[in-house]
C-alpha positions as CSV (number, residue, x, y, z in Angstrom):
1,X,-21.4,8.8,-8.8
2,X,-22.4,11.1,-6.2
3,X,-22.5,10.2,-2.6
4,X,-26.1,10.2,-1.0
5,X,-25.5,8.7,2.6
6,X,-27.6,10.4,5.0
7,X,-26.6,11.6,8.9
8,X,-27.5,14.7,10.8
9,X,-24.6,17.0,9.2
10,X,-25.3,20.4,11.1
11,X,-25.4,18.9,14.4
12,X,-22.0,16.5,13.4
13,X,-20.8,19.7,12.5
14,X,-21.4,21.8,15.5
15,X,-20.6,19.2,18.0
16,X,-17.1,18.7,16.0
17,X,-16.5,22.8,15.2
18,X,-16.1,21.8,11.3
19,X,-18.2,23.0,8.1
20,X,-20.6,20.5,7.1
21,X,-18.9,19.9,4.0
22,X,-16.4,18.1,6.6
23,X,-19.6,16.5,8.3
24,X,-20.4,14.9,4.6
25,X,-17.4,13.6,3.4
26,X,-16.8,11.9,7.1
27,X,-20.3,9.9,6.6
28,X,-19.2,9.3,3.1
29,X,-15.9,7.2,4.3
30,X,-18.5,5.6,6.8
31,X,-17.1,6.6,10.2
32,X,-20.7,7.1,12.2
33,X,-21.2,7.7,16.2
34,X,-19.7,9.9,17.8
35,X,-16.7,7.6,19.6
36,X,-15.9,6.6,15.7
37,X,-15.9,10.1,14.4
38,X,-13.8,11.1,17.8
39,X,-11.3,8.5,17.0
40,X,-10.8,9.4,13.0
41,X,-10.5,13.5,13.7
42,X,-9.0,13.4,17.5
43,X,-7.6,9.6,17.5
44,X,-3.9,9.2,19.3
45,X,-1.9,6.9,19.8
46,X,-3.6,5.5,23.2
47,X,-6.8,4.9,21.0
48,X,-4.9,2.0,19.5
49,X,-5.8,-1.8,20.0
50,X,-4.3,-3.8,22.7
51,X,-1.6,-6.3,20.9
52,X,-3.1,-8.7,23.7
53,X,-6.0,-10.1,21.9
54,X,-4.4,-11.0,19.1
55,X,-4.0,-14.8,18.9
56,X,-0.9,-16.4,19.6
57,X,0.7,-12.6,20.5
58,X,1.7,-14.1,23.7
59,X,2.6,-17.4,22.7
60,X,5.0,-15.0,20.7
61,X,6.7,-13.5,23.3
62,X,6.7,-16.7,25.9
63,X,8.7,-17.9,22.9
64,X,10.8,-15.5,21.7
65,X,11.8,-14.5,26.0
66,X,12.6,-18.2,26.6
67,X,14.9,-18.2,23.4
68,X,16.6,-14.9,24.9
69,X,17.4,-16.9,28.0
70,X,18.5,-19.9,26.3
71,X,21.0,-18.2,23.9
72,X,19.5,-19.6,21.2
73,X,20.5,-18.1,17.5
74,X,17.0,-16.6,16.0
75,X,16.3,-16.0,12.4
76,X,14.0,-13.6,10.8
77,X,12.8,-14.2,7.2
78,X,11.3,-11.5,5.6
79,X,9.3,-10.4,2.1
80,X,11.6,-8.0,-0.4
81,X,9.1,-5.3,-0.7
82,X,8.6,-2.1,1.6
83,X,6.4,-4.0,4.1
84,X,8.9,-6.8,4.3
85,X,11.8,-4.1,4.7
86,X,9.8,-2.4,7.5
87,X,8.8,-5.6,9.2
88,X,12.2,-7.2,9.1
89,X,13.4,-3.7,10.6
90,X,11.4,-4.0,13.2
91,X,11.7,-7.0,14.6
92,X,15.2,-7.1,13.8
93,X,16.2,-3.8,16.3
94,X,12.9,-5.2,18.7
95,X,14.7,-8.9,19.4
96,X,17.9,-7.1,19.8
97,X,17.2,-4.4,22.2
98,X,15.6,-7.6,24.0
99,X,19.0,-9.1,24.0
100,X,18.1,-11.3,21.5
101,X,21.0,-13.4,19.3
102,X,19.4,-12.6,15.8
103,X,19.9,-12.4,12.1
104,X,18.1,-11.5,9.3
105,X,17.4,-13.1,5.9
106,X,15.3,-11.7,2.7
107,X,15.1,-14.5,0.3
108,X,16.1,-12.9,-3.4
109,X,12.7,-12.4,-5.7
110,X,14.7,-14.1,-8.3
111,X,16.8,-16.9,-6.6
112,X,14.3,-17.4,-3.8
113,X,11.2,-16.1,-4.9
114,X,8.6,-14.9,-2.1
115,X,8.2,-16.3,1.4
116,X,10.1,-18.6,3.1
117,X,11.6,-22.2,1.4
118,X,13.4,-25.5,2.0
119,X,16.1,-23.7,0.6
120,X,16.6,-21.1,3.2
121,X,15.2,-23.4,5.7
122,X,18.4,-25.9,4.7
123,X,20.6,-22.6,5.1
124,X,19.2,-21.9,8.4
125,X,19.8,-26.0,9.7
126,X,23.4,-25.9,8.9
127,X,23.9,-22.6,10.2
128,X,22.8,-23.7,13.1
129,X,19.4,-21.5,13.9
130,X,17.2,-22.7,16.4
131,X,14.3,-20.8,15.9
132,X,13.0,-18.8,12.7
133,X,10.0,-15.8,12.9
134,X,8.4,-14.5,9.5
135,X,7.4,-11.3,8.7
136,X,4.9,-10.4,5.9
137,X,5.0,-13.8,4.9
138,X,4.4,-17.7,6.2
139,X,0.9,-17.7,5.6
140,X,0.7,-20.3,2.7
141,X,3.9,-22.0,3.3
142,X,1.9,-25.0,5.4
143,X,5.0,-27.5,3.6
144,X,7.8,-25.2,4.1
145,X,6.9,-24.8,8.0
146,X,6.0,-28.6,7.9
147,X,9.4,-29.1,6.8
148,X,11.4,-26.7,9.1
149,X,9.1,-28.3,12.5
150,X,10.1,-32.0,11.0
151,X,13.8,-30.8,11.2
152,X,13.6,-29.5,14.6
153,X,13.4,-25.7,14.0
154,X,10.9,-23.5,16.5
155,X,9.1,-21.7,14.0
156,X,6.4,-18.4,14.4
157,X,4.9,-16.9,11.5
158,X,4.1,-13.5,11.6
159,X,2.3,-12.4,8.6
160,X,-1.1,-10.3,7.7
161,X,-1.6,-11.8,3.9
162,X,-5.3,-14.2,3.7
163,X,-5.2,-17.5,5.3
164,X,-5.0,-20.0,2.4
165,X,-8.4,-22.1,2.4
166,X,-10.2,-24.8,0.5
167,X,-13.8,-24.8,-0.5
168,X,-15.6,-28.3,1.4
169,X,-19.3,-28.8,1.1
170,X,-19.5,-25.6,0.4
171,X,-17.9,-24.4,3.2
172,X,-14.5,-22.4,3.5
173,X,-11.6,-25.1,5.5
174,X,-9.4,-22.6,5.7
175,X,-5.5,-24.0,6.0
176,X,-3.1,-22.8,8.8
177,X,0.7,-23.6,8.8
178,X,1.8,-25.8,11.5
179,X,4.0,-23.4,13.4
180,X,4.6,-23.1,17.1
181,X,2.8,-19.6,16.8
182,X,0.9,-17.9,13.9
183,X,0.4,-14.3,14.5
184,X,-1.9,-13.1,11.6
185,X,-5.3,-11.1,12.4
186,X,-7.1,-12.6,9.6
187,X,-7.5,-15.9,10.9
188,X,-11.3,-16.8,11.6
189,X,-10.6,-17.6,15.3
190,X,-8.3,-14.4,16.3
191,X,-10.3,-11.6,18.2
192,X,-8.5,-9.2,17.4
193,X,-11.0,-5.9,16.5
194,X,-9.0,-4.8,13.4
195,X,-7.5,-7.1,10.4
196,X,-6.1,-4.4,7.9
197,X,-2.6,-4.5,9.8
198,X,0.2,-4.6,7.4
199,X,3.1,-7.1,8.0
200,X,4.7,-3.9,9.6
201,X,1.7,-3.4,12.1
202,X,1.6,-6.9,13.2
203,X,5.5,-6.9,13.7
204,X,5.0,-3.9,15.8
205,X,2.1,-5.0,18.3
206,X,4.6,-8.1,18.9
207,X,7.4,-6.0,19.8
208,X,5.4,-3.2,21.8
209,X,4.5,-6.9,24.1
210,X,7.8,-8.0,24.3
211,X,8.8,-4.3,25.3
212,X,6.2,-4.6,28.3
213,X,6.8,-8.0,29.4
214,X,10.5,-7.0,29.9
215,X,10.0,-3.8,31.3
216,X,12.0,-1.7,28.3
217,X,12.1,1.5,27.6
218,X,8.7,2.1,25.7
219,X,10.0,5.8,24.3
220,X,12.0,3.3,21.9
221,X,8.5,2.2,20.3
222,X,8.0,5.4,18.8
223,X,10.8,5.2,16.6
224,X,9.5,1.7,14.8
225,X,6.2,3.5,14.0
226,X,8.1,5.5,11.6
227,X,8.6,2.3,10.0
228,X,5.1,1.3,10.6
229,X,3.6,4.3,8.8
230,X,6.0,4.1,6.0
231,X,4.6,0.5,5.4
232,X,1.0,1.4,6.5
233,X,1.2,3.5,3.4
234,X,3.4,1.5,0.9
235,X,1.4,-1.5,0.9
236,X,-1.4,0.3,0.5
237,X,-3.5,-0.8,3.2
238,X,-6.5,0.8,4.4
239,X,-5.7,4.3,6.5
240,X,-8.6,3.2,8.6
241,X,-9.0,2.6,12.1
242,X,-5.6,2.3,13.7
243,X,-4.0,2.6,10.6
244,X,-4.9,6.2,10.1
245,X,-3.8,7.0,13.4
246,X,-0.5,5.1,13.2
247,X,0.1,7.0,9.7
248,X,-0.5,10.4,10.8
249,X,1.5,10.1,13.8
250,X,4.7,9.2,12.3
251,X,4.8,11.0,9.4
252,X,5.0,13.8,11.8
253,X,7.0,12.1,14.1
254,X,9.7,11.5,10.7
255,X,10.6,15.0,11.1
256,X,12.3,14.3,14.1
257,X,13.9,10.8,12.9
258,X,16.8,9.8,14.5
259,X,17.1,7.2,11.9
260,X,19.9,8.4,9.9
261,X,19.6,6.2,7.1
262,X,16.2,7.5,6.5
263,X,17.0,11.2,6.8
264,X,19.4,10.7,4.4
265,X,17.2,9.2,1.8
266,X,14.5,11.8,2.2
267,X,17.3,14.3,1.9
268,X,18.5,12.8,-1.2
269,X,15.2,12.7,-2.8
270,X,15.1,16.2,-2.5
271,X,12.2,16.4,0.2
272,X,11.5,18.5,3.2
273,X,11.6,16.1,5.5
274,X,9.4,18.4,8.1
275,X,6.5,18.0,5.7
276,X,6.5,14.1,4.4
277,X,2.7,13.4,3.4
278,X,1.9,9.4,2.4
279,X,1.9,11.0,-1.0
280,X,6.0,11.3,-0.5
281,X,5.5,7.7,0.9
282,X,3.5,6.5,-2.0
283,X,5.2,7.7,-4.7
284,X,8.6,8.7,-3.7
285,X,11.0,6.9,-0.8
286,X,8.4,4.1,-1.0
287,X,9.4,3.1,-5.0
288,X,13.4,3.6,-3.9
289,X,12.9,0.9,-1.0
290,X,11.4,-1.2,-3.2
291,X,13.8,-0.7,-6.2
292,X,16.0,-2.7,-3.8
293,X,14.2,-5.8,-4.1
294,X,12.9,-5.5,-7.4
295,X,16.8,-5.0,-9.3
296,X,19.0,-6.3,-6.4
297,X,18.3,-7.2,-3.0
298,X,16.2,-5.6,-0.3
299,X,19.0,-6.0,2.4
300,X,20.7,-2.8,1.0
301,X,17.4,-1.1,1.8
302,X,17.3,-2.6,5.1
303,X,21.4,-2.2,5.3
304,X,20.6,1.5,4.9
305,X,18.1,2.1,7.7
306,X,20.3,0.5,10.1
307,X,23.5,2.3,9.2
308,X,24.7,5.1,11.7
309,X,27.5,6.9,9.7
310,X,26.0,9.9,7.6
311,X,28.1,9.9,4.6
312,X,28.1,5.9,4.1
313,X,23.9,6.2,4.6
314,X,23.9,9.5,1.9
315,X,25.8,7.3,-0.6
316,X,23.2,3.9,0.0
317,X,20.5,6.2,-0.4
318,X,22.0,7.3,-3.9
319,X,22.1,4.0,-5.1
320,X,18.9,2.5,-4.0
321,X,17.6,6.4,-6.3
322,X,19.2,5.0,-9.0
323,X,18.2,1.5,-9.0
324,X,14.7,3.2,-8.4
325,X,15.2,5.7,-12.0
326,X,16.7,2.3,-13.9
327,X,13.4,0.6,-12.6
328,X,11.5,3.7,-13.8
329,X,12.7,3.3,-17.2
330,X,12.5,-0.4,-17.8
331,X,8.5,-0.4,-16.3
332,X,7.7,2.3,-19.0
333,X,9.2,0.3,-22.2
334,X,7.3,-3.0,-20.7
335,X,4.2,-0.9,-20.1
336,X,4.1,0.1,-23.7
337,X,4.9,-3.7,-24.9
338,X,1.6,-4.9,-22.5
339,X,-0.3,-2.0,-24.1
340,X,0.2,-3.1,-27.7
341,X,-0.2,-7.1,-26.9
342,X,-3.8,-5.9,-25.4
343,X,-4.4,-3.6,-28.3
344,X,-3.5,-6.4,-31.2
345,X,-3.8,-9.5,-29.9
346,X,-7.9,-9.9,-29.1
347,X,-6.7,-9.7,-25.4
348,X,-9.5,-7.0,-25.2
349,X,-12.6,-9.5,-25.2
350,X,-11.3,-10.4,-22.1
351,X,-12.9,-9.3,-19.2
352,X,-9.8,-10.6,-16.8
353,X,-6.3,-9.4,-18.9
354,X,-3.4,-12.1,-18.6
355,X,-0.6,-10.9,-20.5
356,X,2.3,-12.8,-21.1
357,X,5.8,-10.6,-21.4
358,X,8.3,-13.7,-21.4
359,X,11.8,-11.3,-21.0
360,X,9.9,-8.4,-19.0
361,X,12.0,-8.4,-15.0
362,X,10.1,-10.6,-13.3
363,X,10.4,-7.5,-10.4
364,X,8.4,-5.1,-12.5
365,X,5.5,-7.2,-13.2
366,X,3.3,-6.1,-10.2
367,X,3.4,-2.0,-11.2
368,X,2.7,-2.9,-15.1
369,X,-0.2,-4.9,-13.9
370,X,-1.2,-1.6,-12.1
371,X,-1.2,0.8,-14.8
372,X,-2.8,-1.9,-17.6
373,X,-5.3,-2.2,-14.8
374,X,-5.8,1.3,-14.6
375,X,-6.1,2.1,-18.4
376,X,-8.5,-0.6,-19.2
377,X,-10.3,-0.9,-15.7
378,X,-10.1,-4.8,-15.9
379,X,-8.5,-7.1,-13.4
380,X,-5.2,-7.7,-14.4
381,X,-2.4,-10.6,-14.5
382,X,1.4,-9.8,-15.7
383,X,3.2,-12.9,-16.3
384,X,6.9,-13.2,-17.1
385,X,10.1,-15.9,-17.6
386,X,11.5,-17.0,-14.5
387,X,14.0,-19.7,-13.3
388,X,11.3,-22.1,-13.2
389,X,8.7,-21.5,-15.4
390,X,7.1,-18.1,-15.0
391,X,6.1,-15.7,-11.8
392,X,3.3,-13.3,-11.9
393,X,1.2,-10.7,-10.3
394,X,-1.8,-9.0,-10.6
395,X,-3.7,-6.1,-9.5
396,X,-7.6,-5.7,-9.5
397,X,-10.4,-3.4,-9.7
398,X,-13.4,-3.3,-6.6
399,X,-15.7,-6.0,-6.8
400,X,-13.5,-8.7,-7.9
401,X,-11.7,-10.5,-5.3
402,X,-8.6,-11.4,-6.7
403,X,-7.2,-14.2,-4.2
404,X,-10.4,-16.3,-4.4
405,X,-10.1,-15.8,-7.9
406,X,-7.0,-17.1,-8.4
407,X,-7.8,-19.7,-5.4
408,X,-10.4,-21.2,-8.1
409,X,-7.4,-22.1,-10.6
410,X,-4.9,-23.3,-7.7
411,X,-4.8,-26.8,-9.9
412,X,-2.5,-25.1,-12.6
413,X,-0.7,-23.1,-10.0
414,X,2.9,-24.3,-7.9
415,X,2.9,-21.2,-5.6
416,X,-0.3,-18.5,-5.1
417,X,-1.3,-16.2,-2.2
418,X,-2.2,-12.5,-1.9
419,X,-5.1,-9.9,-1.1
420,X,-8.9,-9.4,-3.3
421,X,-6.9,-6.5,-4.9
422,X,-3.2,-8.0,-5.6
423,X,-2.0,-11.4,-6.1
424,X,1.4,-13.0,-6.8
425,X,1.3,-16.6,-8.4
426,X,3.8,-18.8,-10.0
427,X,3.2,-21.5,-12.9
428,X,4.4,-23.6,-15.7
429,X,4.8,-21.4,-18.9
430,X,2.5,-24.1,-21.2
431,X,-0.4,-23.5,-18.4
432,X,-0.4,-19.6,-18.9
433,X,-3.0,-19.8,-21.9
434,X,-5.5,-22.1,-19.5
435,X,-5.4,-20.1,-16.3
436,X,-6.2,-16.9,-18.8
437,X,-9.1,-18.9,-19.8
438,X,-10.1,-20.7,-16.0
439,X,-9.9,-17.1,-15.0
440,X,-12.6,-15.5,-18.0
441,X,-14.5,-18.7,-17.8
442,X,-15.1,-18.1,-13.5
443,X,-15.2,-14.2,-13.8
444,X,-18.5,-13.0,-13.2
445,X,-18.2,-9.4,-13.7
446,X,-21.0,-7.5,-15.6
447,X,-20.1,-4.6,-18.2
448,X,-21.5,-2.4,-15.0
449,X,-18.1,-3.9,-12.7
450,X,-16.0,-2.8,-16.0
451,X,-17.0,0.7,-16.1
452,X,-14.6,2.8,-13.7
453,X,-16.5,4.9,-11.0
454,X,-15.6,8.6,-9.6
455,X,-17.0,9.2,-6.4
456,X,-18.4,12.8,-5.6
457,X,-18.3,13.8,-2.0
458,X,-20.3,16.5,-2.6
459,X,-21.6,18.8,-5.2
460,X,-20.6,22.0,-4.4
461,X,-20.2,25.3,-6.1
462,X,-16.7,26.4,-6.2
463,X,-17.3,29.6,-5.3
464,X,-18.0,28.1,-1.9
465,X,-14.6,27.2,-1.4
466,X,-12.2,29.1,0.6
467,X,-9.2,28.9,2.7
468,X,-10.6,28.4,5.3
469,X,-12.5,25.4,3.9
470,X,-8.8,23.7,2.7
471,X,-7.2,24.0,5.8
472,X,-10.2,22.2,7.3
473,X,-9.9,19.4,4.9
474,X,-6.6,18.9,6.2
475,X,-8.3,17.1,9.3
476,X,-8.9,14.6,7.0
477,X,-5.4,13.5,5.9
478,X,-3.7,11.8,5.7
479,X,-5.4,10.9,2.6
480,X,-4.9,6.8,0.5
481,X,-7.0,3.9,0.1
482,X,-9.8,3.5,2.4
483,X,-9.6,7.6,2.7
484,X,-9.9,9.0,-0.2
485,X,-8.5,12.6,-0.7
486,X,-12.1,14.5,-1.0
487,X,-13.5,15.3,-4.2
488,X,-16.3,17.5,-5.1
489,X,-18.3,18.7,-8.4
490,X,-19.9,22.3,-10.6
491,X,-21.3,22.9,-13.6
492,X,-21.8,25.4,-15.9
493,X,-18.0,26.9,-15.7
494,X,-17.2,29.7,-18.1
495,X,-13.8,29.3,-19.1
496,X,-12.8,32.9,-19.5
497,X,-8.9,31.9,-20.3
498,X,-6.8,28.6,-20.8
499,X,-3.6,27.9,-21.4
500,X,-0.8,24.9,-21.2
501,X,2.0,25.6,-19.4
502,X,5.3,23.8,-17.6
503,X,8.3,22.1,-19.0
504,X,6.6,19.0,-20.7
505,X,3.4,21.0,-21.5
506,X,1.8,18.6,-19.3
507,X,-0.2,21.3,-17.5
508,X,-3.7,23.0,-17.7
509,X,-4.2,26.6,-16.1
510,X,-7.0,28.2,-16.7
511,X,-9.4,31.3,-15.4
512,X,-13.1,30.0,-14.4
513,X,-16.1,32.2,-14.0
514,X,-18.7,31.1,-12.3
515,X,-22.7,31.7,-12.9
516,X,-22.8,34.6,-10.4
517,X,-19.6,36.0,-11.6
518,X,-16.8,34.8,-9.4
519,X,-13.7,34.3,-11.3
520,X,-11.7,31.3,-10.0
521,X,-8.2,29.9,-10.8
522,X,-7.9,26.5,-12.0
523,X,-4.9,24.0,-12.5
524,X,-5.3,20.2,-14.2
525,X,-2.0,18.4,-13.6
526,X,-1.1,15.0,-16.1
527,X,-2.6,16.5,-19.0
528,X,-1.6,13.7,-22.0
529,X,-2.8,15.7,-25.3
530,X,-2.8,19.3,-25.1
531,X,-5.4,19.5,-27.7
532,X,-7.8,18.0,-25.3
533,X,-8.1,21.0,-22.9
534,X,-11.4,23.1,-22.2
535,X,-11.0,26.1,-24.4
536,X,-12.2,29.7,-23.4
537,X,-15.6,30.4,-24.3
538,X,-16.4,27.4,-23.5
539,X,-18.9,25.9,-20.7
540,X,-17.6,23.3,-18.8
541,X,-18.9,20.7,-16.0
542,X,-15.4,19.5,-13.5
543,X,-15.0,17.2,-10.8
544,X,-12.1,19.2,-7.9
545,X,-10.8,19.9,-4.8
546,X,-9.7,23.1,-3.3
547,X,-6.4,23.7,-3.1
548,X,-3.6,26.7,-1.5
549,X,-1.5,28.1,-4.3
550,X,1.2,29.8,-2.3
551,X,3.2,32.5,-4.5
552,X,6.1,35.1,-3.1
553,X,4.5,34.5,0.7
554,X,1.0,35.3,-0.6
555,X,-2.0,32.3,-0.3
556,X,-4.6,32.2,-2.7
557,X,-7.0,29.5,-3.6
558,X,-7.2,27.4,-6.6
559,X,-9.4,24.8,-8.0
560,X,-7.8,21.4,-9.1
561,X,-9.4,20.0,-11.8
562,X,-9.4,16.5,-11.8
563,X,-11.9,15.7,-14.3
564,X,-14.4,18.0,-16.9
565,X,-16.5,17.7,-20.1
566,X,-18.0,20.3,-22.2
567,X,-21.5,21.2,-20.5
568,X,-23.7,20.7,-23.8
């Protein structure tokens, strides 16, 4: 599918000092008007939104300043994954540079399960806490935070996941927790102008207030957006708005961490920690925090970023890597199990996949869902065993919303919430064949909605591609959902050579000439059958972007191919 929004590209261009190609693909991600386009190429940090309108921000630190006085015991209660770790971080070196008498608890995915409970509400009674804040989670807990306020316990939630609702005459009632502050910008009635804030972001704006109403050092706030770029990017919200901002200033600002358990992870991981890109994030420190929670518990992640001696930090960081190469290997022998249920079982007439792996790690369920989602291009629900009954959680595809989905079968669910594109639910094992059919029988989706899409930014010849051109497009980064890394299209590619190279032979290199005789390098990365690979003599149409190939100090460009098919 090829882009075809419309905007005056030379003059964005020359008012900008970019190549229109830049002008297109900035339309393409919707950013229009000049203050919009000024914010996504030249945004800083003083471009972000004032915490202030965000409803019940203040409430939060009228609270939280009054407990400081008091001397009274505070508890935070985070989520296990890399938002949660981030959040919990946050807050939990925020309240204590505010003098703050606090703890921190993450309830275990296995013993607790997500969010708070009367369990570790119980715990926080007899330990005495007077007042309990949640990060990245609180939301749909209305009877846990019913219970905690019934026992006497000050209670905020701070969270970013959908407000639970119910459907009345046709009407969303949506349901809000009874705490003494809920800080979440999705709810209907909060002004705040932008609601993709992780749990991370919203954790932050409450400590950047509490930092200003006490007059503290505000230098210290650049050291949590680290933290709030690292979970911008894990939880894969969009890098939109203030997101994108927030992202691309601290992965920069990483490079100068004075966090020592974070150095010392990107060190072991092998990375140079001057150059961390959200793909790093993504794909590499982001899986090891959350190997934490998903094989043990995420306080050893959260253990490791508050840790000040180098060798201790060095040696946390090697265990969370291996926890994160053991999780590697049990997700690939579930991932084949799910792939062979859906291949012999008639799962495949479903248009929404539920697959049932009773001894699969509850933990792992989430990324299987992913990549069955990804190979079929269907909305997808993992369920496994748990301690009672059986956990899931799925991950969709655009144009189904997966929490109002699931919000539709809440009658055969104990314990739902999540976003349109992820969900985490918990059930009886006997009612996993009728929410698989509640779910097909509600889906709506047309064989169009199953078909997976490619966006084209532009069509453009790759002979028009150049250095120059590359290190434009690095304006654009950094690059994840809701910014897209560019991509662009030819056709009519003679492939003059081929060949598969690297240590797996999972690697396409090839030699392109073009219609008026350019030769051009190209590279596919991921390649899964090396007897599917454009042969030379052939002509061949690909979808790319331009890259830098960098060899013994010499740059050259290259073309990465990301998809092609034999031009007939």
């Amino acid at each position: 599918m090829v882009y075809a929004k419309k905007a005056d590209f030379k003059q964005i261009a020359s008012e900008y000092g970019i190549d229109q190609v830049l002008a297109r693909i900035i339309r393409n991600r919707d950013i229009c008007g000049s203050k919009d386009i000024d914010m996504y190429l030249n945004g800083n940090l003083n471009d972000i939104h004032n915490p202030h309108s965000m409803k019940d921000a203040d409430k939060f630190v009228d609270i939280i300043t009054k407990k400081i006085e008091e001397h009274k015991p505070v508890r935070i209660i985070g989520d296990y994954d890399i938002d949660g770790i981030c959040s919990i971080y946050i807050l939990f070196c925020g309240l204590k540079a505010a003098g703050a008498d606090v703890d921190y608890v993450v309830p275990h995915r296995i013993n607790d399960g997500y969010g708070i409970n009367e369990h570790l509400i119980d715990n926080a009674i007899n330990e005495g806490i007077d007042t309990i804040v949640t990060c990245d989670n609180g939301i749909a807990a209305y009877n846990q935070i019913r219970y905690a306020k019934d026992n006497g316990i000050t209670i905020i939630v701070t969270d970013h996941h959908d407000v639970p609702f119910e459907i009345k005459d046709d009407k969303k009632v949506y349901i809000v927790p009874p705490a003494d502050a809920v800080i979440n910008p999705k709810q209907a009635d909060c002004d705040y102008p932008f609601k993709l804030l992780c749990g991370a972001g919203v954790a932050y704006k409450l400590i950047s207030l509490l930092y200003d109403r006490l007059g503290l050092d505000k230098k210290e706030l650049e050291d949590y957006i680290e933290f709030m770029a690292i979970a911008t990017v894990g939880d894969i919200v969009d890098l939109i708005d203030e997101n994108r901002i927030v992202v691309k200033y601290g992965l920069k600002h990483i490079a100068h961490t004075k966090n020592t358990g974070l150095r010392a992870l990107i060190e072991e991981c092998q990375l140079d920690i001057n150059n961390i890109s959200s793909y790093h994030i993504g794909f590499v420190i982001g899986p090891c925090l959350n190997a934490s929670g998903r094989l043990d518990t995420a306080r050893q992640a959260i253990e490791l970023m508050l840790c000040k001696d180098n060798e201790k930090a060095h040696n946390m960081a090697k265990e969370l890597i291996a926890l994160n190469n053991e999780r590697k290997s049990m997700t690939e022998q579930e991932t084949q199990k799910a792939i062979e249920l859906v291949e012999n079982t008639g799962l495949l007439k479903d248009r929404v996949l539920v697959i049932y792996l009773k001894d699969c790690h509850e933990s792992i369920a989430g990324i299987i869902a992913g990549r069955i989602k990804e190979r079929y291009y269907r909305p997808t629900f993992v369920i496994t065993n748990a301690e009672d009954g059986a956990k899931g959680s799925g991950r969709s595809i655009e144009g189904y919303n997966m929490y109002e989905e699931i919000n539709k079968c809440k009658n055969v669910l104990t314990k739902y919430g999540g976003h349109p594109m992820a969900a985490g639910l918990s059930l009886a094992i006997s009612d996993i064949d009728i929410f698989r059919k509640m779910l097909n029988d509600n889906a709506i989706l047309t064989d169009e909605d199953l078909i997976p899409k490619m966006w084209i930014d532009v069509p453009m010849p790759v002979s028009y591609a150049n250095i120059r051109l590359v290190n434009q497009l690095k304006l654009l980064e950094p690059f994840g959902k809701g910014n897209e890394k560019p991509v662009f299209a030819d056709r009519n590619l003679y492939v003059k050579t081929a060949s598969v190279i690297g240590k797996n032979k999972n690697v396409l290199r090839c030699q392109l000439e073009t219609e008026d005789g350019t030769y051009v390098p190209a590279v596919q990365f991921g390649i899964n059958n090396i007897d599917d690979i454009p042969r030379a003599g052939m002509r061949i149409s690909i979808i790319y972007y331009p890259d830098i190939n960098t060899f013994n100090g010499i740059m050259s460009l290259q073309i990465i191919i990301k998809e092609w098919k034999e031009t007939i």
